[in-house]
C-alpha positions as CSV (number, residue, x, y, z in Angstrom):
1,X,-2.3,39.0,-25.4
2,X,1.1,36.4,-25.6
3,X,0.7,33.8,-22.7
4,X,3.5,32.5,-20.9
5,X,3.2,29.4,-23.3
6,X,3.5,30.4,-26.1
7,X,6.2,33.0,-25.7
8,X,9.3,30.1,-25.3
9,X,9.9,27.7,-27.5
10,X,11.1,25.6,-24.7
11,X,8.3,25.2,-22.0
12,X,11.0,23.7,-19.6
13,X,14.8,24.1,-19.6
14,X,17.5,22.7,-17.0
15,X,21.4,23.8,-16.5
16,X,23.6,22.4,-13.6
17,X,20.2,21.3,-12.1
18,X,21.4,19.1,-8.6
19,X,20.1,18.9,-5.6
20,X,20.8,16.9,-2.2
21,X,18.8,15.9,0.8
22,X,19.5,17.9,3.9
23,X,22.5,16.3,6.1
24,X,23.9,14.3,3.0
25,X,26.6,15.2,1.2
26,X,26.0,13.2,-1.9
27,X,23.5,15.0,-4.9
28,X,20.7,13.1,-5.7
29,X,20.0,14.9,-8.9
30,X,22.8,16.4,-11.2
31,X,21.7,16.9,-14.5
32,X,23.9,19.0,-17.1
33,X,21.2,20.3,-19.5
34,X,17.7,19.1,-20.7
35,X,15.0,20.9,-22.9
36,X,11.2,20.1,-23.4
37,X,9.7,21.9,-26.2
38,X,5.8,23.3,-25.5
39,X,3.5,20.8,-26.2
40,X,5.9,17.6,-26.1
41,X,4.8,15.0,-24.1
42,X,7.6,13.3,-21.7
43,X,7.8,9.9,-20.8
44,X,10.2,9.4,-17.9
45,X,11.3,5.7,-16.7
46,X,13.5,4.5,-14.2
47,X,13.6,2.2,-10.9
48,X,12.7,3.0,-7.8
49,X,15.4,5.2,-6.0
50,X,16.2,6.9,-9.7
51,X,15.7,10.3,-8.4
52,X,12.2,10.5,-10.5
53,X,9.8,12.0,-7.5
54,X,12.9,14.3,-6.5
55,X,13.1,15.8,-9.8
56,X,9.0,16.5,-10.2
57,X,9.6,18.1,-6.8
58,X,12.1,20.3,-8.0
59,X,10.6,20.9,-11.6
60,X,7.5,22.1,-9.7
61,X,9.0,24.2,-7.4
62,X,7.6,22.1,-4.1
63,X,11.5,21.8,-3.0
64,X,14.4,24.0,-4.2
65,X,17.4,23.0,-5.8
66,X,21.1,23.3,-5.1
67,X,22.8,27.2,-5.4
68,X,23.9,27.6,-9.1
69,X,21.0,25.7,-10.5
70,X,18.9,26.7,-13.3
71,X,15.3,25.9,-13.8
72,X,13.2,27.5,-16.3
73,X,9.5,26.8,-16.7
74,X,7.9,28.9,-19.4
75,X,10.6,31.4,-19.5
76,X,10.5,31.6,-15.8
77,X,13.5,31.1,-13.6
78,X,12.1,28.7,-10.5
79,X,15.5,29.3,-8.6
80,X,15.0,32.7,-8.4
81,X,11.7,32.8,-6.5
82,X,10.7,32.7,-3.3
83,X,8.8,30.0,-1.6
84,X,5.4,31.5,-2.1
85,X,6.0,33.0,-5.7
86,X,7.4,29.4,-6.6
87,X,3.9,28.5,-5.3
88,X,2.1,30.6,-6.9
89,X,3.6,29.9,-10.2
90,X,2.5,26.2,-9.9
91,X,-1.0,27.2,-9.0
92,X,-1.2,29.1,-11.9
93,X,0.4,26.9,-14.3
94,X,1.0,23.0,-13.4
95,X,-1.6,20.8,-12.7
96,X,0.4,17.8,-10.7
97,X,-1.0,14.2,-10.3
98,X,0.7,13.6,-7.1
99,X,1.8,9.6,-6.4
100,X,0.6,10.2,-2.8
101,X,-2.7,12.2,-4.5
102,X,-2.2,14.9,-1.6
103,X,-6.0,15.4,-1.5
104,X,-8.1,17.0,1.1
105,X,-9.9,13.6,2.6
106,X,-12.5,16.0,4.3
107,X,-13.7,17.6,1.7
108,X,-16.0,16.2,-1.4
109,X,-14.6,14.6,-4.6
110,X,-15.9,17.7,-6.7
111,X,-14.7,20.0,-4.1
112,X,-11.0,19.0,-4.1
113,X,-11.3,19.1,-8.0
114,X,-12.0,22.5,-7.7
115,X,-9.5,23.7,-5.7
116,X,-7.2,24.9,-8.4
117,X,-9.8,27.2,-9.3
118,X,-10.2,28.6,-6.1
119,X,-6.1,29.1,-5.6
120,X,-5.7,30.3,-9.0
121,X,-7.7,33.4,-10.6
122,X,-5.5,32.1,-13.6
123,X,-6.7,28.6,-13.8
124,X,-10.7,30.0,-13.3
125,X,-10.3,32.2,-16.2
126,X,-9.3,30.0,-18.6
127,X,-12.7,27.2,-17.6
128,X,-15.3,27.8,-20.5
129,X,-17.8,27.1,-18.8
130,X,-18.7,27.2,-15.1
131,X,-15.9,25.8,-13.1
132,X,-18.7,22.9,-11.4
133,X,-19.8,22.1,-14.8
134,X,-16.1,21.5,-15.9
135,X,-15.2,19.4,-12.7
136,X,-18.6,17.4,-13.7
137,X,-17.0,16.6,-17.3
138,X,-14.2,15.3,-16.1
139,X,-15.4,13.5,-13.7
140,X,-18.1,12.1,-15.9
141,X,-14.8,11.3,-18.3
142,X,-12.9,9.3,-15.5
143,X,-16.0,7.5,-14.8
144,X,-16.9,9.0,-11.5
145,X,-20.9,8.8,-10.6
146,X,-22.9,12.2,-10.0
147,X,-23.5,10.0,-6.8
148,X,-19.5,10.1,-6.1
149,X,-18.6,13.3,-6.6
150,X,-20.7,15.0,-3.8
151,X,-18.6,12.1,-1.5
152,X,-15.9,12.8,1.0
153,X,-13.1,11.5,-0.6
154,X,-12.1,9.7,1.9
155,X,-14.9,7.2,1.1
156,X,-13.6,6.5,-2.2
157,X,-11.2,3.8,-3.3
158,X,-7.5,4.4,-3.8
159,X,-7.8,3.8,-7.6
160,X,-11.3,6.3,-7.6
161,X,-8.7,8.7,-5.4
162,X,-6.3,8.7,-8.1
163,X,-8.5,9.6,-10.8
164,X,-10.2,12.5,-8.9
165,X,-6.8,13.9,-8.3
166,X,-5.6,13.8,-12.2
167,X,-9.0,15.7,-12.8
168,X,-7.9,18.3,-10.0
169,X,-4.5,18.8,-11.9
170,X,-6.5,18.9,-15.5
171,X,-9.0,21.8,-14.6
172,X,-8.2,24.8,-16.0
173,X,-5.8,23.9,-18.6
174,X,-2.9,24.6,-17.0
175,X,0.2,24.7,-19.4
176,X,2.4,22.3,-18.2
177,X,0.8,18.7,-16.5
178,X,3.2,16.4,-14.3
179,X,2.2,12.8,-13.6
180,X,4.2,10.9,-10.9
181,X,2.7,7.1,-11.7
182,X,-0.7,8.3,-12.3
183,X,-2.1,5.2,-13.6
184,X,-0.4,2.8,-10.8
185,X,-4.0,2.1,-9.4
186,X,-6.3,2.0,-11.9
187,X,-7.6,-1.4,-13.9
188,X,-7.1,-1.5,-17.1
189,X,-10.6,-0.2,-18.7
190,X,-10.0,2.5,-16.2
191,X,-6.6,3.6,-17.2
192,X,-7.1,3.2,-20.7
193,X,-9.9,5.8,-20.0
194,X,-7.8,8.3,-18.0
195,X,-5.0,8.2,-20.5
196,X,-7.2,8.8,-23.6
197,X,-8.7,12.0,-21.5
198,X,-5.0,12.8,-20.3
199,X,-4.2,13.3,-23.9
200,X,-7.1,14.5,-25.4
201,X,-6.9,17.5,-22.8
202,X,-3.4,18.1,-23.3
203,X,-3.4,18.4,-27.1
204,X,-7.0,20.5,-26.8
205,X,-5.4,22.9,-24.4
206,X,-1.5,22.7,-26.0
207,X,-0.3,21.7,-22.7
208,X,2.8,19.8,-22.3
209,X,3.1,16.4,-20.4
210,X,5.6,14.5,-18.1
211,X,4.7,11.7,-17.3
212,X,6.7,9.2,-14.8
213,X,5.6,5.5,-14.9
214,X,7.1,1.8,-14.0
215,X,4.2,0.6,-17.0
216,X,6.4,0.0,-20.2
217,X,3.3,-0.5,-22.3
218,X,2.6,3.3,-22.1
219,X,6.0,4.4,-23.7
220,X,4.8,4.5,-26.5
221,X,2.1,7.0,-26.6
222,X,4.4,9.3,-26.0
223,X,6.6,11.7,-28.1
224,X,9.9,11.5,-26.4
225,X,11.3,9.0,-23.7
226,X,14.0,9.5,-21.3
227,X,15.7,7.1,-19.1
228,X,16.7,9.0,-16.2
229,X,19.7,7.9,-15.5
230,X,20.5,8.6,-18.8
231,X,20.6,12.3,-18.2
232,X,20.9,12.3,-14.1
233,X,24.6,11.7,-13.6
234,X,24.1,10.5,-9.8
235,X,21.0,8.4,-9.8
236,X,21.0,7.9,-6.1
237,X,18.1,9.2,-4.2
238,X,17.1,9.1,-0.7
């Protein structure tokens, strides 16, 4: 049967996209049309204040945008969903790498990996093997012990933190990844690491990338690279 991926040729497509923080009258993101094709992968660069967070927020469906807006994600119009559809869609689809990592401190390295899985029928199906022995792998890949991963994450340092919350967003191959300065934490051995696996997953599993980062010597791993206020005709943010 056709997945949502591979039924558009476009995995993500944006028309009269803006948005403004409550109680200001001035948009933060207006953006007149932009296309990613499945399987691109996206770098996005700009300074701080750009608008870069605000627009994964929107592209993800964790905020909503403006009335009139128009944001497609595999065919599927964001701005027409509810709040909890709009969360279910990301569950089932977008793995995000978070810049704040939004992960659960209480709860075990390998535990928090899993919790896609447990959110998302969707993301569990598509694990080969046993969900555990995926989160393992990745793990393994990132350079996380056996010893760390049964560890609160809490106990683990920012740049371990970081890399247990890229392999939360890469299990289950979800279609579409979004990085918001994934790699802002990590040495260099360590990044160089967690880049290699970012790729390697995403052109295993045909998933498309975005990936935001101040680090010009990643630019050009990538396919495409946009400058956002080259296509963001405000590029003032909270």
């Amino acid at each position: 049967m056709a997945t949502l991926a591979n039924m558009t040729m476009n995995i993500l497509e944006l028309d009269n996209l803006t948005y403004s923080w409550p109680k200001r009258q001035q948009l933060s993101i207006d953006i007149e049309h932009f296309a990613l094709q499945q399987g691109q992968k996206l770098f996005i660069k700009g300074p701080s204040g750009s608008g870069k967070s605000t627009l994964l927020n929107l592209l993800t469906g964790i905020i909503p945008a403006n009335s009139g807006s128009s944001i497609k994600v595999l065919g599927q119009q964001l701005c027409e969903m509810s709040g909890a559809r709009r969360d279910k869609f990301r569950a089932d689809h977008i793995g995000y790498i978070f810049q704040q990592f939004n992960l659960i401190p209480y709860l075990s390295v390998i535990d928090n990996v899993l919790l896609p899985c447990r959110f998302s029928s969707s993301r569990a199906d598509r694990v080969a093997a046993d969900p555990k022995q995926q989160a393992r792998k990745l793990l393994s890949k990132l350079k996380l012990s056996d010893m760390d991963i049964l560890t609160p994450v809490s106990a683990l340092s920012i740049g371990q933190q970081q890399r247990v919350a890229a392999a939360r967003a890469l299990i289950g191959s979800p279609e579409l990844i979004i990085a918001d300065e994934p790699s802002s934490a990590l040495d260099h051995d360590t990044r160089s690491a967690f880049i290699e696996l970012l790729m390697q997953e995403c052109q295993s599993s045909g998933a498309t990338l975005i990936f935001v980062s101040h680090d010009p010597s990643l630019e050009s791993l990538f396919d495409r690279s946009v400058q956002l206020q080259d296509i963001n005709l405000q590029g003032v943010t909270q």
